[in-house]
N, CA, C and O atoms as a CHARMM CRD file, in Angstrom:
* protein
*
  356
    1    1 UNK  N      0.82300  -1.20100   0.00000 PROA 1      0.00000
    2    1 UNK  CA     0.00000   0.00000   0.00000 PROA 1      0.00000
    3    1 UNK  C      0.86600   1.26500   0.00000 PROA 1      0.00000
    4    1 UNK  O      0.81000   2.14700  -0.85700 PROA 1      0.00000
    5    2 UNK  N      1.55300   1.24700   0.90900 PROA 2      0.00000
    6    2 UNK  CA     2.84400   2.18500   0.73800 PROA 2      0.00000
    7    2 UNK  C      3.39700   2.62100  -0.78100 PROA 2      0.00000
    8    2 UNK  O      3.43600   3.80000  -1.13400 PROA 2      0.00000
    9    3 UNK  N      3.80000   1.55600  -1.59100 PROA 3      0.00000
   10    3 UNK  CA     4.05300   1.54600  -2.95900 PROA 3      0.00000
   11    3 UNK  C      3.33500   2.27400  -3.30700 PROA 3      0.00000
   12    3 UNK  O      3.66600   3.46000  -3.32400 PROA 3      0.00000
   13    4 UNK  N      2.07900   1.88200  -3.72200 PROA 4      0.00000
   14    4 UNK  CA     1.07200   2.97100  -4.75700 PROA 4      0.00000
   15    4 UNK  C      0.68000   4.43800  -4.23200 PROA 4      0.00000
   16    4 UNK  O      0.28600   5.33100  -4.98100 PROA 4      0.00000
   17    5 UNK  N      0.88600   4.60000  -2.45700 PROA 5      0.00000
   18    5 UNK  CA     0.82500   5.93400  -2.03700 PROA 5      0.00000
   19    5 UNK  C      2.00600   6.91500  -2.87400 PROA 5      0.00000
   20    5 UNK  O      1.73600   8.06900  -3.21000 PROA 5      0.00000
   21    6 UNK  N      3.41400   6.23700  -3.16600 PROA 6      0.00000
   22    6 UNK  CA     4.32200   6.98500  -3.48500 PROA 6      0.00000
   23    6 UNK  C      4.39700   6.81000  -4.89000 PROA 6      0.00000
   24    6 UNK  O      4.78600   7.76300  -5.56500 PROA 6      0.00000
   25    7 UNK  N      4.09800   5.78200  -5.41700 PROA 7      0.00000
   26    7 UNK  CA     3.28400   6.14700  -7.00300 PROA 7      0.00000
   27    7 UNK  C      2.63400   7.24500  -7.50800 PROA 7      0.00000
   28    7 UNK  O      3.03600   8.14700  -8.24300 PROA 7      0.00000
   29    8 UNK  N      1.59400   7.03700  -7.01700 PROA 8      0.00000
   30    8 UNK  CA     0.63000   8.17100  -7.38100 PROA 8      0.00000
   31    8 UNK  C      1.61100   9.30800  -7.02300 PROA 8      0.00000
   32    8 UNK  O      2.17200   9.87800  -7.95800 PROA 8      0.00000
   33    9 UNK  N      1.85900   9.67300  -5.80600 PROA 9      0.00000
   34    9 UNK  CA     2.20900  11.08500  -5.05000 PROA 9      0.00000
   35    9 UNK  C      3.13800  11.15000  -5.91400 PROA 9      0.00000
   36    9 UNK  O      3.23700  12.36800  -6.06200 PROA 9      0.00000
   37   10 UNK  N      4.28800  10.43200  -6.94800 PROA 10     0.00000
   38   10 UNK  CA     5.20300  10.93200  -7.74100 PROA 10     0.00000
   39   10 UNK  C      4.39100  11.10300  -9.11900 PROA 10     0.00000
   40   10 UNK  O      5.01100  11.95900  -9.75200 PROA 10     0.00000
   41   11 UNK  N      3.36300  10.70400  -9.81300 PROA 11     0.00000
   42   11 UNK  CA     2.56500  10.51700 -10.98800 PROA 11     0.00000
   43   11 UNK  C      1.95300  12.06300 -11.21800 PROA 11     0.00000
   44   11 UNK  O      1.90700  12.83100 -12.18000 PROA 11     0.00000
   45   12 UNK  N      1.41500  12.11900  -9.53700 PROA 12     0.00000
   46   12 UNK  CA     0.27100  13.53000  -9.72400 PROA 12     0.00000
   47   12 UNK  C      1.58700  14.94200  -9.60400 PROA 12     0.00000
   48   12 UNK  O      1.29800  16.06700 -10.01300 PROA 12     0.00000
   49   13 UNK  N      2.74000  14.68300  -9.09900 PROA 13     0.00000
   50   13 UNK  CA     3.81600  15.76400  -8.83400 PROA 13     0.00000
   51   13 UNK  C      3.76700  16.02900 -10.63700 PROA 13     0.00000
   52   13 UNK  O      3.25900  16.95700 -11.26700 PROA 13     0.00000
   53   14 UNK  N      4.44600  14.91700 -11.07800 PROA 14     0.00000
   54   14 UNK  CA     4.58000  14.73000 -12.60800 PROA 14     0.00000
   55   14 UNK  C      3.62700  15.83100 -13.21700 PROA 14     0.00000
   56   14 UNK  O      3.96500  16.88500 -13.75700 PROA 14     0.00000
   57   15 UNK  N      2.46000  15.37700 -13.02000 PROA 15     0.00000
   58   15 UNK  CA     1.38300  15.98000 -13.89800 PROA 15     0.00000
   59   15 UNK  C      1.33500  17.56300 -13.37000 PROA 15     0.00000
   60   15 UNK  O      1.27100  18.66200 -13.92100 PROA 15     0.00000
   61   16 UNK  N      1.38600  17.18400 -12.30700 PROA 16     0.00000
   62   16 UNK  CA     1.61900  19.12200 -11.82400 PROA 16     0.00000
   63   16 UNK  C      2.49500  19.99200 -12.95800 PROA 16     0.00000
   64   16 UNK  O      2.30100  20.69200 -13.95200 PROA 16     0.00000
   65   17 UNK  N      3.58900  19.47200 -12.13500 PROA 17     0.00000
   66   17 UNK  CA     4.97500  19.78000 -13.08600 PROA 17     0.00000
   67   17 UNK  C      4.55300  20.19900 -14.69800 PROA 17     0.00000
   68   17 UNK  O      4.48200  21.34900 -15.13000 PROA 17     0.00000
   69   18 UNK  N      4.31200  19.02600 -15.40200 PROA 18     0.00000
   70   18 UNK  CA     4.01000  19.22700 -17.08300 PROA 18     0.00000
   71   18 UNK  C      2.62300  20.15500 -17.30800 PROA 18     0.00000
   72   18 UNK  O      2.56000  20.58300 -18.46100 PROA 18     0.00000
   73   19 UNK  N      1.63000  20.50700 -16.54600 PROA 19     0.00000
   74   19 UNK  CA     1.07300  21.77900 -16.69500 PROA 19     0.00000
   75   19 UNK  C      1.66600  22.92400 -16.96400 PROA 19     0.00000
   76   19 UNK  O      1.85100  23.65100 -17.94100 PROA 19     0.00000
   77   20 UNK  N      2.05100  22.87800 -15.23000 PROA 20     0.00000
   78   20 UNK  CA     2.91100  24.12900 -15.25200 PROA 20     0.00000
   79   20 UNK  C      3.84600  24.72100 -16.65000 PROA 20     0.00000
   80   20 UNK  O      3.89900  25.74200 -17.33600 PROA 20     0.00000
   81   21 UNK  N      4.53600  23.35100 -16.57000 PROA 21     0.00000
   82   21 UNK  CA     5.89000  23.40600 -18.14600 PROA 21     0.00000
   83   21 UNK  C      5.16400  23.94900 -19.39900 PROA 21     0.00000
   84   21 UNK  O      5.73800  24.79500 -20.08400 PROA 21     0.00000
   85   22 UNK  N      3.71900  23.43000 -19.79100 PROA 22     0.00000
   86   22 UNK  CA     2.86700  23.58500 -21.00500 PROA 22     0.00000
   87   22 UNK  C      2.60600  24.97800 -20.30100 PROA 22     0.00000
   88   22 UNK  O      3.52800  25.76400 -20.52200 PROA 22     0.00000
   89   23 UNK  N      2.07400  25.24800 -19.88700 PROA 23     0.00000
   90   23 UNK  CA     1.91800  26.64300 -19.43600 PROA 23     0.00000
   91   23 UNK  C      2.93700  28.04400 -20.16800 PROA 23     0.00000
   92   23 UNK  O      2.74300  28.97400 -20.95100 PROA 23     0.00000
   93   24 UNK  N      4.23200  27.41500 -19.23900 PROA 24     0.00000
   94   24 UNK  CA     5.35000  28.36100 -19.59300 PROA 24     0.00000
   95   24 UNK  C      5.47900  28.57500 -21.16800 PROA 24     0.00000
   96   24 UNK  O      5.35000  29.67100 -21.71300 PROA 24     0.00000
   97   25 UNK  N      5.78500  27.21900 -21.90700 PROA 25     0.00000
   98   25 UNK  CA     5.82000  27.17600 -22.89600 PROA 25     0.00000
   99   25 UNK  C      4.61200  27.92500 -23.93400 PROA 25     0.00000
  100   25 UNK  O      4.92400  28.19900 -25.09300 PROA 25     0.00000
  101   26 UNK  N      3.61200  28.14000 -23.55700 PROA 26     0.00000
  102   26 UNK  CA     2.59200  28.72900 -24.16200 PROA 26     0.00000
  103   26 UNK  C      2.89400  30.06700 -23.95000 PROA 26     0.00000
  104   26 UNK  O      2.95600  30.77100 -24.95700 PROA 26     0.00000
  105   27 UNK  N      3.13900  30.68500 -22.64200 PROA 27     0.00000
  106   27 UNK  CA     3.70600  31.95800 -22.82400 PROA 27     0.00000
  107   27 UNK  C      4.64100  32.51800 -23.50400 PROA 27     0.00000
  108   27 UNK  O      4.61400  33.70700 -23.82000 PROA 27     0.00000
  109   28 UNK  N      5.64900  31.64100 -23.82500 PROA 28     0.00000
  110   28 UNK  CA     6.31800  31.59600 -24.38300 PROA 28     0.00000
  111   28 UNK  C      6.73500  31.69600 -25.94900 PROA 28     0.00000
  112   28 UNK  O      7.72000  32.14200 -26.53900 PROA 28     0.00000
  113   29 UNK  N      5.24400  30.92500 -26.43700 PROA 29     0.00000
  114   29 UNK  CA     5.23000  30.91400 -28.04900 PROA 29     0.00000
  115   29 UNK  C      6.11300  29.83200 -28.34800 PROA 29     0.00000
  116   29 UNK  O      6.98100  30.02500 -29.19900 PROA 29     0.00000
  117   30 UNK  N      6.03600  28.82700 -27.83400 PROA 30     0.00000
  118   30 UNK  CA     7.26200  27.90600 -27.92100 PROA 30     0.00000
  119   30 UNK  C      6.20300  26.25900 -28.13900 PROA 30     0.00000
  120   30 UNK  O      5.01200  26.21800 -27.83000 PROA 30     0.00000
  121   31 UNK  N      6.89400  25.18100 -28.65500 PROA 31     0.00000
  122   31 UNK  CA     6.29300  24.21000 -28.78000 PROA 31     0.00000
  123   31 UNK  C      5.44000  23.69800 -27.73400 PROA 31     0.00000
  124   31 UNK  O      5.90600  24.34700 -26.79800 PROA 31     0.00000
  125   32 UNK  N      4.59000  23.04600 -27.26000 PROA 32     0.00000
  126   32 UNK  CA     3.71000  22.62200 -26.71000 PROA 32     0.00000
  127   32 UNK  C      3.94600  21.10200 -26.13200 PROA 32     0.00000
  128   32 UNK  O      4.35100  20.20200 -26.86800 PROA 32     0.00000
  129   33 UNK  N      3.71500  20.94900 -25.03100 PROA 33     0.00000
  130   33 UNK  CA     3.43300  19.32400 -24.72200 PROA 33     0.00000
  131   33 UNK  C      2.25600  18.99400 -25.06300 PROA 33     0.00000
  132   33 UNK  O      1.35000  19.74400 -24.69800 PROA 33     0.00000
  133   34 UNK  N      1.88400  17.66400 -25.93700 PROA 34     0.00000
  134   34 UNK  CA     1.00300  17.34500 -26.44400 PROA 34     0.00000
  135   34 UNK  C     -0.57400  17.13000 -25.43600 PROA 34     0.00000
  136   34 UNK  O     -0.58500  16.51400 -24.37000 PROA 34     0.00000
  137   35 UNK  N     -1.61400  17.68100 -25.96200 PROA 35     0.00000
  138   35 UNK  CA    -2.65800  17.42900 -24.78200 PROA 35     0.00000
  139   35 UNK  C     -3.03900  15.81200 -24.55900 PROA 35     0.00000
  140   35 UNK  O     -3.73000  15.49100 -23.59100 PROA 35     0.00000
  141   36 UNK  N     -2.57100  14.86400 -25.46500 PROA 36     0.00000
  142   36 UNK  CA    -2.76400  13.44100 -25.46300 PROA 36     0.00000
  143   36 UNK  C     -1.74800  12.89100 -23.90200 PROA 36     0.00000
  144   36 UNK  O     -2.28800  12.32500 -22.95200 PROA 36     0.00000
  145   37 UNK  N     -0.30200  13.20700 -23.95500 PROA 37     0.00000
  146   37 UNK  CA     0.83900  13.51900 -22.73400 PROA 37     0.00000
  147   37 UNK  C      0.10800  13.59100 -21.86600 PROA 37     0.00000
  148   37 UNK  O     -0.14700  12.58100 -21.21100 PROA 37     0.00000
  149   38 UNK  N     -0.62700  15.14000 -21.49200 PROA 38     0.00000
  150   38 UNK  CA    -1.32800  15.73800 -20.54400 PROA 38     0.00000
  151   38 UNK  C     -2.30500  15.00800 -19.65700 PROA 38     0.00000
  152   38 UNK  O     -2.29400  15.00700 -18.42600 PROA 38     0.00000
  153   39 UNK  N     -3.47400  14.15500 -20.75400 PROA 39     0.00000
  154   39 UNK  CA    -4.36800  13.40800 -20.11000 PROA 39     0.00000
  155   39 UNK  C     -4.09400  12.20400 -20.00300 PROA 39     0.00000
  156   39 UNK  O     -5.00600  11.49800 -19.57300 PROA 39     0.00000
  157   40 UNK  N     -2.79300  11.54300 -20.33900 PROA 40     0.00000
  158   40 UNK  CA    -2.50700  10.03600 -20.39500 PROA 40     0.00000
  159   40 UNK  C     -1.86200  10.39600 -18.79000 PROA 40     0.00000
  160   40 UNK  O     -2.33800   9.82600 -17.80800 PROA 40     0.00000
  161   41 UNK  N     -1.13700  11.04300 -18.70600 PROA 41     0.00000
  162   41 UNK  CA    -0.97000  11.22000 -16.94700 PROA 41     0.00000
  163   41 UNK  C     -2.61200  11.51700 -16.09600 PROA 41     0.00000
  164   41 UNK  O     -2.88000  11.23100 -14.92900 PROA 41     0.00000
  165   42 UNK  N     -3.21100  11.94600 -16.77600 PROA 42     0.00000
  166   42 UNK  CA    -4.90000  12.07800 -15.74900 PROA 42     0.00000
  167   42 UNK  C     -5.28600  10.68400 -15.70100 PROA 42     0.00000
  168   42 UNK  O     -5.44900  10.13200 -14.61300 PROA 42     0.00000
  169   43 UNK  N     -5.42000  10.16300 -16.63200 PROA 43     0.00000
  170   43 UNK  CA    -5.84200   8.70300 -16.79900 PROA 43     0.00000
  171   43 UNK  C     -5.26900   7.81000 -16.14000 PROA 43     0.00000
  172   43 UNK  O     -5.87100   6.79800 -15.77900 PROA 43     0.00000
  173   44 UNK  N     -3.84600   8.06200 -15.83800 PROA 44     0.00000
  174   44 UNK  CA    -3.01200   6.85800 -14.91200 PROA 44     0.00000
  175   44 UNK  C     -2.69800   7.29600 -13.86100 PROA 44     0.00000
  176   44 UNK  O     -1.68600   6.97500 -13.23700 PROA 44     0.00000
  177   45 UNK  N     -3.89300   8.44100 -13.37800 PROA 45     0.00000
  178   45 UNK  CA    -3.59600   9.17400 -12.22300 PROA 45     0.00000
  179   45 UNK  C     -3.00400  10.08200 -11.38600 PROA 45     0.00000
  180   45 UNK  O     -2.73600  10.10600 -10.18500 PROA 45     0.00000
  181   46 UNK  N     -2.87300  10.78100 -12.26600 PROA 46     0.00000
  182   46 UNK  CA    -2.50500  12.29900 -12.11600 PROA 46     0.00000
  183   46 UNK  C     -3.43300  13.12500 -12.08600 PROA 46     0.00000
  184   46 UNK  O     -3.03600  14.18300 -12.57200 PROA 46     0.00000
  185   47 UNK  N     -4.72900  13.19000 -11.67900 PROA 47     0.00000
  186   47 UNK  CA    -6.37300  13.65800 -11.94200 PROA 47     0.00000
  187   47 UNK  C     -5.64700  14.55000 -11.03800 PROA 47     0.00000
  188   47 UNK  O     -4.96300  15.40000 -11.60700 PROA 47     0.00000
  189   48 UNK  N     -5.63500  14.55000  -9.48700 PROA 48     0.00000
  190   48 UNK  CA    -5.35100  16.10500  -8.48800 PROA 48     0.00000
  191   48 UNK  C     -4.43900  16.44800  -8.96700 PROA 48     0.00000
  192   48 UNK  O     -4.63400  17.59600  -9.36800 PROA 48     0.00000
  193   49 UNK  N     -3.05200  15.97700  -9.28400 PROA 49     0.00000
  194   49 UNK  CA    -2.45200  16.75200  -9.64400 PROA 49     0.00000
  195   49 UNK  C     -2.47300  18.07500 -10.98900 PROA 49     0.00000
  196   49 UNK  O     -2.12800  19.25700 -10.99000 PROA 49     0.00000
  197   50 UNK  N     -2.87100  17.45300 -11.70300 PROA 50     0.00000
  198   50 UNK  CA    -3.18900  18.08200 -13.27800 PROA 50     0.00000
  199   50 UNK  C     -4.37300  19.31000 -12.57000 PROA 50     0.00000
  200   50 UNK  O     -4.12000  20.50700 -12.70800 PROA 50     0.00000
  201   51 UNK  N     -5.35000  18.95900 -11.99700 PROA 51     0.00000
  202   51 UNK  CA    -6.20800  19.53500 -11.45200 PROA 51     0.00000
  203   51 UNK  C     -6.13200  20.89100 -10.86100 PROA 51     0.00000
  204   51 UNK  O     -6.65600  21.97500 -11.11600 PROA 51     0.00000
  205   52 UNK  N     -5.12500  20.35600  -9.80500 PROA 52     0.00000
  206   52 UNK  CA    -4.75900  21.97700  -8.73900 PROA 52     0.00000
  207   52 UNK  C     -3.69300  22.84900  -9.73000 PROA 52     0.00000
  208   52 UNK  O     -3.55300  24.05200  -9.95300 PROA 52     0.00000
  209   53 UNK  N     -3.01400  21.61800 -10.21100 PROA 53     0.00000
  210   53 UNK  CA    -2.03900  22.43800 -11.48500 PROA 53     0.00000
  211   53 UNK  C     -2.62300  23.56800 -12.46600 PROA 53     0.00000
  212   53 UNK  O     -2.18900  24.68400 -12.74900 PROA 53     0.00000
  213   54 UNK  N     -3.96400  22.75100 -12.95200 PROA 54     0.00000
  214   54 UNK  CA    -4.82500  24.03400 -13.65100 PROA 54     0.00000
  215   54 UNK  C     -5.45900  25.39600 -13.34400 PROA 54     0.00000
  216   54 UNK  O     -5.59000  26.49400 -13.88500 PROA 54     0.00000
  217   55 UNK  N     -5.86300  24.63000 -11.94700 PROA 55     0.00000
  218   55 UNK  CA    -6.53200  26.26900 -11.21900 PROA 55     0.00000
  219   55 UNK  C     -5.17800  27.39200 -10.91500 PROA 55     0.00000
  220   55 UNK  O     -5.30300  28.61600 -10.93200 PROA 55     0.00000
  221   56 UNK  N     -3.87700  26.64400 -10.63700 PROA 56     0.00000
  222   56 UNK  CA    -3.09400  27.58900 -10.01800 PROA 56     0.00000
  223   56 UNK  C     -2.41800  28.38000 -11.38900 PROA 56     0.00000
  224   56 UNK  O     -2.13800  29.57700 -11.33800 PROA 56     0.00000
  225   57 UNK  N     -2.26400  27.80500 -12.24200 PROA 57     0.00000
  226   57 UNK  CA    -1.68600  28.15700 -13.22100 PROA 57     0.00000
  227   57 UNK  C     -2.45200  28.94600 -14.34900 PROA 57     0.00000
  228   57 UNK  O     -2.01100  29.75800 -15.16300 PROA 57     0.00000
  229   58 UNK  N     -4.16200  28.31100 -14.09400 PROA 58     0.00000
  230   58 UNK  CA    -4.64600  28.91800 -14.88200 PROA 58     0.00000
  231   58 UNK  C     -4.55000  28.32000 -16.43200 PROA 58     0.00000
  232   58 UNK  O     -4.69700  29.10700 -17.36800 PROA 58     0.00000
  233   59 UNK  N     -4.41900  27.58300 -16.56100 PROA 59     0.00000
  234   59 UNK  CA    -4.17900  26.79100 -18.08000 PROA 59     0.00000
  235   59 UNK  C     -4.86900  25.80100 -17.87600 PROA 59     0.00000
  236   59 UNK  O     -5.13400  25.08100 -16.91400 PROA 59     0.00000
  237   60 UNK  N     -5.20600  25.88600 -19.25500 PROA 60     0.00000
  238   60 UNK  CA    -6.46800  24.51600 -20.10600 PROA 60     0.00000
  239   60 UNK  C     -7.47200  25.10000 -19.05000 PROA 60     0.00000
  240   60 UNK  O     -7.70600  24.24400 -18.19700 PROA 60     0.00000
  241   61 UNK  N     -7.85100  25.76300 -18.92300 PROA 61     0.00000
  242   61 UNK  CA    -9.29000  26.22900 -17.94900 PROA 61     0.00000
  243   61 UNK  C    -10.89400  26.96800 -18.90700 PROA 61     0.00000
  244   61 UNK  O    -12.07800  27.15700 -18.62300 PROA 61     0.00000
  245   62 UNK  N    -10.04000  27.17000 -20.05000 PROA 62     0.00000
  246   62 UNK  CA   -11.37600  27.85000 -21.12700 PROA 62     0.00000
  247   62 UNK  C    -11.35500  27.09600 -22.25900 PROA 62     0.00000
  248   62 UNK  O    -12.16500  27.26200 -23.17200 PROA 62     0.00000
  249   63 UNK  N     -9.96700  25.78300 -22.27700 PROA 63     0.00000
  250   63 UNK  CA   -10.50300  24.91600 -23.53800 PROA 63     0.00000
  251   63 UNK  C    -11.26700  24.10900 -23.19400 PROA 63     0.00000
  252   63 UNK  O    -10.95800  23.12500 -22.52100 PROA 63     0.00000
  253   64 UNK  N    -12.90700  24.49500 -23.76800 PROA 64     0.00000
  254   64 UNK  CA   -13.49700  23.59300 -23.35600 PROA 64     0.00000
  255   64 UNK  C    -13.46400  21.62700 -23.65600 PROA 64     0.00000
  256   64 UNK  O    -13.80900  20.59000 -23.09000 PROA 64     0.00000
  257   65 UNK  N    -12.77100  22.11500 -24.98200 PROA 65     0.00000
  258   65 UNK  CA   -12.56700  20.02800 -25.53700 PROA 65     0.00000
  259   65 UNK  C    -12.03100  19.33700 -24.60200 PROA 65     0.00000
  260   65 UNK  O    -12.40200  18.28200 -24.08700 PROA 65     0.00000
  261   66 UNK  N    -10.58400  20.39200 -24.29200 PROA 66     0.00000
  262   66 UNK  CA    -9.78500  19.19600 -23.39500 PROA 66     0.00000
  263   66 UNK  C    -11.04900  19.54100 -21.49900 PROA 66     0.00000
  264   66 UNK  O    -10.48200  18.90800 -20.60900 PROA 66     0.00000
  265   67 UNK  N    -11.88000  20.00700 -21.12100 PROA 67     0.00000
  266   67 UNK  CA   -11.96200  19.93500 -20.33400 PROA 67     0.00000
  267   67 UNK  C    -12.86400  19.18000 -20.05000 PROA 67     0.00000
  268   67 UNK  O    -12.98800  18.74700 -18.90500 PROA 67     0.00000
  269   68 UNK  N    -13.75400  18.83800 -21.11800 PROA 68     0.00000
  270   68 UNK  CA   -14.57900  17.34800 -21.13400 PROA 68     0.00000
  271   68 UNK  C    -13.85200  16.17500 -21.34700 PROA 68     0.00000
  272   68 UNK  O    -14.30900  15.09200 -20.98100 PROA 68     0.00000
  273   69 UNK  N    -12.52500  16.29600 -22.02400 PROA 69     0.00000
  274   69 UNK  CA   -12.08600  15.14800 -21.94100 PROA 69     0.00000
  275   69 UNK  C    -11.57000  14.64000 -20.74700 PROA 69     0.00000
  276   69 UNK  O    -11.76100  13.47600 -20.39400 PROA 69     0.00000
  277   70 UNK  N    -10.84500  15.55500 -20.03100 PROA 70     0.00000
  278   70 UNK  CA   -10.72500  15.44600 -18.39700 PROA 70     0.00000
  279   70 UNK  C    -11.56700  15.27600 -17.19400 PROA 70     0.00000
  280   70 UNK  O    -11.28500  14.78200 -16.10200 PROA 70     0.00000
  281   71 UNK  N    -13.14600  16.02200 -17.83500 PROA 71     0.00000
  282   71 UNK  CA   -14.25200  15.49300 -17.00400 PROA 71     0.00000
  283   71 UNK  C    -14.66000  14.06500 -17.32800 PROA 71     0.00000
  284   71 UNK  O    -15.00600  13.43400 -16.33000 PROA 71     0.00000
  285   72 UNK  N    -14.70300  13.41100 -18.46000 PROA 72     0.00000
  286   72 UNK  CA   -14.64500  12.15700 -18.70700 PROA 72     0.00000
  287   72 UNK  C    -13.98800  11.18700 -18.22700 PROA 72     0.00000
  288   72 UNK  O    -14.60300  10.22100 -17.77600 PROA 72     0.00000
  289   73 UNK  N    -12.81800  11.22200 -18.22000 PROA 73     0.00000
  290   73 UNK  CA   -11.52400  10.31900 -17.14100 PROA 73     0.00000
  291   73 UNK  C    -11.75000  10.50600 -15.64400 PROA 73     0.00000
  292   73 UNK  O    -11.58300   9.66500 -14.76100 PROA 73     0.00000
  293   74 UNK  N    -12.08900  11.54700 -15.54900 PROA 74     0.00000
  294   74 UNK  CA   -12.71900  11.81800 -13.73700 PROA 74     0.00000
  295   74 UNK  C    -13.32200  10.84600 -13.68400 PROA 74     0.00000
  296   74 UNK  O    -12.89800   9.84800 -13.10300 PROA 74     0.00000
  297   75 UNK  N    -14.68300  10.91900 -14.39600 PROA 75     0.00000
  298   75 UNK  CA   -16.03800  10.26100 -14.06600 PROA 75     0.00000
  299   75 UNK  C    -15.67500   8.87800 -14.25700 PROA 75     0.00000
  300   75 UNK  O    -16.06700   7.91800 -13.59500 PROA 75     0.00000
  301   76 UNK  N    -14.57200   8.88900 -15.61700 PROA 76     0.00000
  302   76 UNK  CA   -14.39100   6.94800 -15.50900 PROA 76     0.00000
  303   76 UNK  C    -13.68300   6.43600 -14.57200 PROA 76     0.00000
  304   76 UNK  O    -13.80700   5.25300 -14.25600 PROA 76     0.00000
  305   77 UNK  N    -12.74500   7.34300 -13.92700 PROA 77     0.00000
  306   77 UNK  CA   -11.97800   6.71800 -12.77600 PROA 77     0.00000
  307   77 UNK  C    -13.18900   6.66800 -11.30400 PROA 77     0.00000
  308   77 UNK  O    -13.02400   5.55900 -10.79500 PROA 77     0.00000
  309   78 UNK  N    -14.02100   7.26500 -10.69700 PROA 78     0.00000
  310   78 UNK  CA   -14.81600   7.24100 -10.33000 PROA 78     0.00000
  311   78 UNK  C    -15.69800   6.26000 -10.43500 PROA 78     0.00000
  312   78 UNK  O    -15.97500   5.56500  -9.45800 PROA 78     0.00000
  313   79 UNK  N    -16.27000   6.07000 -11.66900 PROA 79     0.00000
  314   79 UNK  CA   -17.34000   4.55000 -11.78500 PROA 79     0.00000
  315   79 UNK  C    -16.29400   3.50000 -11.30700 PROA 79     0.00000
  316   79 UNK  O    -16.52000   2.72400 -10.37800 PROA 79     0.00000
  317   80 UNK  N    -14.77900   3.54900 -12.22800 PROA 80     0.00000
  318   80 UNK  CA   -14.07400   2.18800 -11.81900 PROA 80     0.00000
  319   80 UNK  C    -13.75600   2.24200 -10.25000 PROA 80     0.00000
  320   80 UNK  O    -13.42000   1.15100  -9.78900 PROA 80     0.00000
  321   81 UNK  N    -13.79600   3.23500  -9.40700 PROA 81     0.00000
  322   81 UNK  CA   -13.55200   2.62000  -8.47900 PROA 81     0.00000
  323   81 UNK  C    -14.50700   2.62200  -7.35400 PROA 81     0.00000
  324   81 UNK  O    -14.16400   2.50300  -6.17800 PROA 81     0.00000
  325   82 UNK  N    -15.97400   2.79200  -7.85300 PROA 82     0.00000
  326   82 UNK  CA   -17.08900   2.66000  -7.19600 PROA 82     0.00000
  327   82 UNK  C    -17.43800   1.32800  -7.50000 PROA 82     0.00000
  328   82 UNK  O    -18.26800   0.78400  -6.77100 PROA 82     0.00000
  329   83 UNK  N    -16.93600   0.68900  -8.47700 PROA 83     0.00000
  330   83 UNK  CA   -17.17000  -0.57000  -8.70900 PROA 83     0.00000
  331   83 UNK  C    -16.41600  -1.73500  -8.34100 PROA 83     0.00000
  332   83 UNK  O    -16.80600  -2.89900  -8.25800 PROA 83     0.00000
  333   84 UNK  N    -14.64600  -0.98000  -8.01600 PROA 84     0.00000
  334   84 UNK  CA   -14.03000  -2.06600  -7.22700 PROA 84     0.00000
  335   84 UNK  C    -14.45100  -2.14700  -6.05000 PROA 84     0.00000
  336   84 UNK  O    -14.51100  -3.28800  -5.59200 PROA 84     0.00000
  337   85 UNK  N    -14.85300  -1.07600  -5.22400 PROA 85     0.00000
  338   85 UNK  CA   -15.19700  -0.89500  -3.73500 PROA 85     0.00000
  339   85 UNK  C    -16.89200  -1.88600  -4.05200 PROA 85     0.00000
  340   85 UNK  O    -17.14600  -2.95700  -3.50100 PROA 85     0.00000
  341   86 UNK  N    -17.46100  -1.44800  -4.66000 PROA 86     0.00000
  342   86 UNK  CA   -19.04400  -1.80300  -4.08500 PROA 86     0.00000
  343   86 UNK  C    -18.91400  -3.99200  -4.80000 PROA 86     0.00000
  344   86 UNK  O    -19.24100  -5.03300  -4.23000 PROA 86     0.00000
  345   87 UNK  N    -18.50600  -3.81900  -5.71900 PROA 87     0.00000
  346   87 UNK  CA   -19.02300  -4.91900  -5.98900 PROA 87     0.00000
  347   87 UNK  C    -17.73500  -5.99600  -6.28500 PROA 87     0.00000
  348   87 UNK  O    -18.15400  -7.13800  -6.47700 PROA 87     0.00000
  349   88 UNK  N    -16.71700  -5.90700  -6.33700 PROA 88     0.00000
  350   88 UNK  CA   -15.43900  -7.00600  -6.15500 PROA 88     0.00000
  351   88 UNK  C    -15.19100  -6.94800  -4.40200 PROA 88     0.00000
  352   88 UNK  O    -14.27700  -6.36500  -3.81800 PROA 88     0.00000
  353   89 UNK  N    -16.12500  -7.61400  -3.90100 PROA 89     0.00000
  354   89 UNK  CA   -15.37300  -8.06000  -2.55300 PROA 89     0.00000
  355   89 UNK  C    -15.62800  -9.64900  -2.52300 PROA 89     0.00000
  356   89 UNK  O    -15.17800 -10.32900  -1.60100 PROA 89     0.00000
């Protein structure tokens, strides 16, 4: 259990981090980290991180595409783990 606490806690730092970086880089006028990058870390669990990353930074907050696609991975990580808890025991 320990393991996956420091998983994640290094996964969601990650995803922090590469906001922030896409961020700079946008100010910048400079190449972009791909938004596919972006949400493949939400998807394998980087959801808070990417998350608080957005409000603080303020990025990806008015694209609405990518922000359904991120409300989507929420909600699927959510069903999947309303479904490991309620019904795999």
């Amino acid at each position: 259990m320990t393991f996956l606490f420091y998983l994640f806690l290094i996964i969601n730092a990650i995803a922090f981090i590469l906001i922030g970086y896409d961020k700079s880089l946008a100010k910048n006028k400079k190449r972009r980290i791909p938004e596919k990058t972006l949400l493949g870390f939400v998807l394998i669990g980087g959801t808070i991180g990417s998350g608080v990353a957005m409000q603080i930074f303020r990025h990806k907050t008015a694209k609405r595409s990518y922000l359904l696609k991120f409300l989507g991975i929420v909600i699927l990580q959510i069903a999947t783990g309303c479904y490991w808890f309620y019904f795999k025991k």
